[in-house]
Kinemage of the C-alpha trace (Angstrom):
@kinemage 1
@onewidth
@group {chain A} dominant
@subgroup {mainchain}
@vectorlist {calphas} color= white
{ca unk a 1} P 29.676 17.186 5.985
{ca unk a 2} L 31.786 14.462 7.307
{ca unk a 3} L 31.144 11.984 10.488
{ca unk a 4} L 34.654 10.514 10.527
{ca unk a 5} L 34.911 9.012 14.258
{ca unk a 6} L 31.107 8.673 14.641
{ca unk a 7} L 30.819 6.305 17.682
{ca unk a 8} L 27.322 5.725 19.343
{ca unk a 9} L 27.679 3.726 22.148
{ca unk a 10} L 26.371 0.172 22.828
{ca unk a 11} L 24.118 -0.414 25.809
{ca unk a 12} L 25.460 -4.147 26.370
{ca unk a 13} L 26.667 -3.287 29.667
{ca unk a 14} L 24.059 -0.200 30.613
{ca unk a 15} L 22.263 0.550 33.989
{ca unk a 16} L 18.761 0.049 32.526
{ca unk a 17} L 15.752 3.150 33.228
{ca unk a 18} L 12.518 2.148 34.611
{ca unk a 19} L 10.563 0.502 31.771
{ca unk a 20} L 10.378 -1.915 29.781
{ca unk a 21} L 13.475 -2.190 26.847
{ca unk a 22} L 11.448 -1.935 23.396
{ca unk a 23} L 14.224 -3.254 21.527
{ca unk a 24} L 16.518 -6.781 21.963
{ca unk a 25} L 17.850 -6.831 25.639
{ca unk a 26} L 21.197 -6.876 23.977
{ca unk a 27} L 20.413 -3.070 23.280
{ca unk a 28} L 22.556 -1.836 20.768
{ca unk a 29} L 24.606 -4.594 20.290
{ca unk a 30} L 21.354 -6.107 18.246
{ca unk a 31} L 22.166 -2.749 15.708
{ca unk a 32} L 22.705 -4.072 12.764
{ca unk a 33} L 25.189 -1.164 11.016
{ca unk a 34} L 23.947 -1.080 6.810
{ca unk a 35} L 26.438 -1.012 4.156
{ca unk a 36} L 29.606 -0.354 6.228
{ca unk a 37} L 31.740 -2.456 8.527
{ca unk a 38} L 31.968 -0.453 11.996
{ca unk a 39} L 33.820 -1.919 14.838
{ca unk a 40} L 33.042 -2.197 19.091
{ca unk a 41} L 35.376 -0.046 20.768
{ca unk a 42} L 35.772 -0.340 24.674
{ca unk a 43} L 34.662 2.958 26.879
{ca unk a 44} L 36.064 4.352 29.242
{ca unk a 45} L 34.538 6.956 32.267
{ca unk a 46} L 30.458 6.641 30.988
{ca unk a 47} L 27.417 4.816 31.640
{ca unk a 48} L 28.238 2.064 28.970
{ca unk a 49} L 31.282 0.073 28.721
{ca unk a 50} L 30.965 -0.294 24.948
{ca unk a 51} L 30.702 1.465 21.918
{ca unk a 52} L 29.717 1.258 17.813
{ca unk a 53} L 32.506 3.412 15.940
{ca unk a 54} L 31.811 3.911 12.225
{ca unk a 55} L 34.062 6.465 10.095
{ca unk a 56} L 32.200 8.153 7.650
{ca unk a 57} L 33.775 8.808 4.284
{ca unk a 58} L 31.796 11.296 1.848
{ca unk a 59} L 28.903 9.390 0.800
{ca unk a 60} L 27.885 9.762 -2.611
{ca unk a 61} L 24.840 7.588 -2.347
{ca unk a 62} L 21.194 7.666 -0.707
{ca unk a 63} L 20.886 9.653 2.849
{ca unk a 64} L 20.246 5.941 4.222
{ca unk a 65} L 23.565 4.495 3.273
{ca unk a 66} L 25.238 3.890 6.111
{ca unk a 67} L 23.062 3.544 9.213
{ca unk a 68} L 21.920 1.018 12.520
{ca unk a 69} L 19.160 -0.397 12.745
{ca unk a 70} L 16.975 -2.538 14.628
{ca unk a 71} L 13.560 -4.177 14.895
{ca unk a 72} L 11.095 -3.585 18.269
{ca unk a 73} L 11.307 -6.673 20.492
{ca unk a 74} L 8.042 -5.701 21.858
{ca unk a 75} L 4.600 -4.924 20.764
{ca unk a 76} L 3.683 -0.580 20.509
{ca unk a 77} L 0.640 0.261 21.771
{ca unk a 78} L -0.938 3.259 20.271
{ca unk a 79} L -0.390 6.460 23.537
{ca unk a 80} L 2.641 3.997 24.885
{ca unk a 81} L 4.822 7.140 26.061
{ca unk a 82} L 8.333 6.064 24.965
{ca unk a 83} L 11.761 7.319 25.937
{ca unk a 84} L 15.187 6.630 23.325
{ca unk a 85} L 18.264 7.510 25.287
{ca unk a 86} L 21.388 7.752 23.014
{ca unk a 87} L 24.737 8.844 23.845
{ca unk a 88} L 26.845 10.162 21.035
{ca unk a 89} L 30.084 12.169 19.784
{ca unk a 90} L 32.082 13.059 16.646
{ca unk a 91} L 35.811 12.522 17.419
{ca unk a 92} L 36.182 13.841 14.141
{ca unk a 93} L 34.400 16.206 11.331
{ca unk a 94} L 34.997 18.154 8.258
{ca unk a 95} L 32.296 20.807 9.725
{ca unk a 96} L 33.444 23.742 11.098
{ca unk a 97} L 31.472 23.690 14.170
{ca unk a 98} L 33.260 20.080 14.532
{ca unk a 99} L 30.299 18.183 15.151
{ca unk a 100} L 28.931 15.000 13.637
{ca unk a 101} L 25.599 14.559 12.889
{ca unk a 102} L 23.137 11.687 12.928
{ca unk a 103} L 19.437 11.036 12.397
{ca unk a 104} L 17.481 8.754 15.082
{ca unk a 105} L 13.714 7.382 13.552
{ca unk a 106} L 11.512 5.335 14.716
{ca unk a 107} L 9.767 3.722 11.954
{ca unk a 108} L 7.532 1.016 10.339
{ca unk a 109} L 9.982 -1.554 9.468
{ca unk a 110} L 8.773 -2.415 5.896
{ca unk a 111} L 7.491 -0.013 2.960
{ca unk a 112} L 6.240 2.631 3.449
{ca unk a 113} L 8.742 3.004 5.574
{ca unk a 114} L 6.027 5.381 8.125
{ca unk a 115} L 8.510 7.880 10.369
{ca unk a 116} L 6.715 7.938 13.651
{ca unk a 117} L 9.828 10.628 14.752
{ca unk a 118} L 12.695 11.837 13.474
{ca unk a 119} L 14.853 13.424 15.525
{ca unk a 120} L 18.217 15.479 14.801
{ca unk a 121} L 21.170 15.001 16.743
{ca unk a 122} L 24.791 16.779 16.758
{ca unk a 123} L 27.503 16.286 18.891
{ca unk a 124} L 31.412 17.256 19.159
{ca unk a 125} L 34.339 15.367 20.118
{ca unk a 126} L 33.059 15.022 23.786
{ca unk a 127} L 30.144 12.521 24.733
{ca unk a 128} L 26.684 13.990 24.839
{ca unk a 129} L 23.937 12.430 26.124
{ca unk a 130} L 20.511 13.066 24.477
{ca unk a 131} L 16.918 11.877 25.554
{ca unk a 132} L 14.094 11.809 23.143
{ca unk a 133} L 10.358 11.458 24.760
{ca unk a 134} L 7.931 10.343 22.048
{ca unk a 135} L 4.052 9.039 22.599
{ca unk a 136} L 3.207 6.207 20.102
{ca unk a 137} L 0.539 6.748 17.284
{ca unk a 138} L -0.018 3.779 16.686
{ca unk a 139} L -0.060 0.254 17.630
{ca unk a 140} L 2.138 -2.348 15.821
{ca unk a 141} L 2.789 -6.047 17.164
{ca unk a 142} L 6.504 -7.076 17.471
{ca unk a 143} L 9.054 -6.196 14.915
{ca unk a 144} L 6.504 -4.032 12.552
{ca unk a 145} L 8.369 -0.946 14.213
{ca unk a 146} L 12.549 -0.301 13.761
{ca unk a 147} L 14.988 1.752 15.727
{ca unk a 148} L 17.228 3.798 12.760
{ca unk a 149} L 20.491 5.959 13.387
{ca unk a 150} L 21.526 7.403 10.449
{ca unk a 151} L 24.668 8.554 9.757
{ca unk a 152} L 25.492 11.379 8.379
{ca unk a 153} L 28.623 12.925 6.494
């Protein structure tokens, strides 16, 4: 499977939800993209003004090769109800259904590496907007907890 023309977009420039922001108020832009270079493409027509393109060559690696990620901001209290809100497409993809695909965790940020949720995502060549409610199960001070995307090919 191939993500070629993965972009996720960048909440820089975002109308914010009710809440409080768990990760960097620089959103996205704080997403730190692992082993591949990614550029910030400007948007067009959405809810965000930017967004994080990666193309996504076969990978013959780990399933954690190419991915963004960043640490909580914030302390996690254990039954904090927590909302990620993620807009995504695949302008292109070796799949026949044409969609890209891409993993979002939320995770102890050291080993053992603890997935609190993971959370499938696909998406075509047209933006999609996906919401994923999650209650915390346990409580971590700042920065013990991550935000991953992992991209898929």
């Amino acid at each position: 499977m191939s993500n070629q023309g993965a972009v996720i977009p960048s909440s820089c420039n975002y109308t914010p939800v009710v809440g409080e922001e768990l990760i960097s108020p620089v959103g996205l832009c704080g997403l730190e993209l692992i082993n591949h270079g990614g550029k910030v493409l400007k948007v067009e027509g959405q809810p965000f003004s930017e967004a994080i393109r990666a193309d996504i060559p076969e990978i013959t690696g780990t399933a954690w090769d190419i991915q963004l990620q960043t640490q909580s901001a914030r302390p996690v209290k254990q039954g904090d109800v927590l909302l990620a809100t993620i807009y995504m497409r695949a302008e292109h993809s070796s799949e026949e259904t044409g969609e890209g695909q891409v993993e979002f965790f939320f995770e102890l940020a050291r080993v053992p590496w603890t997935k609190y949720i993971q959370y499938q995502m696909r998406a075509s060549y047209r933006w999609k907007k996906i919401t994923i409610p999650f209650v915390a199960g346990h409580s971590h001070a700042a920065g013990e907890t991550q935000v991953t995307l992992r991209l898929h090919q």
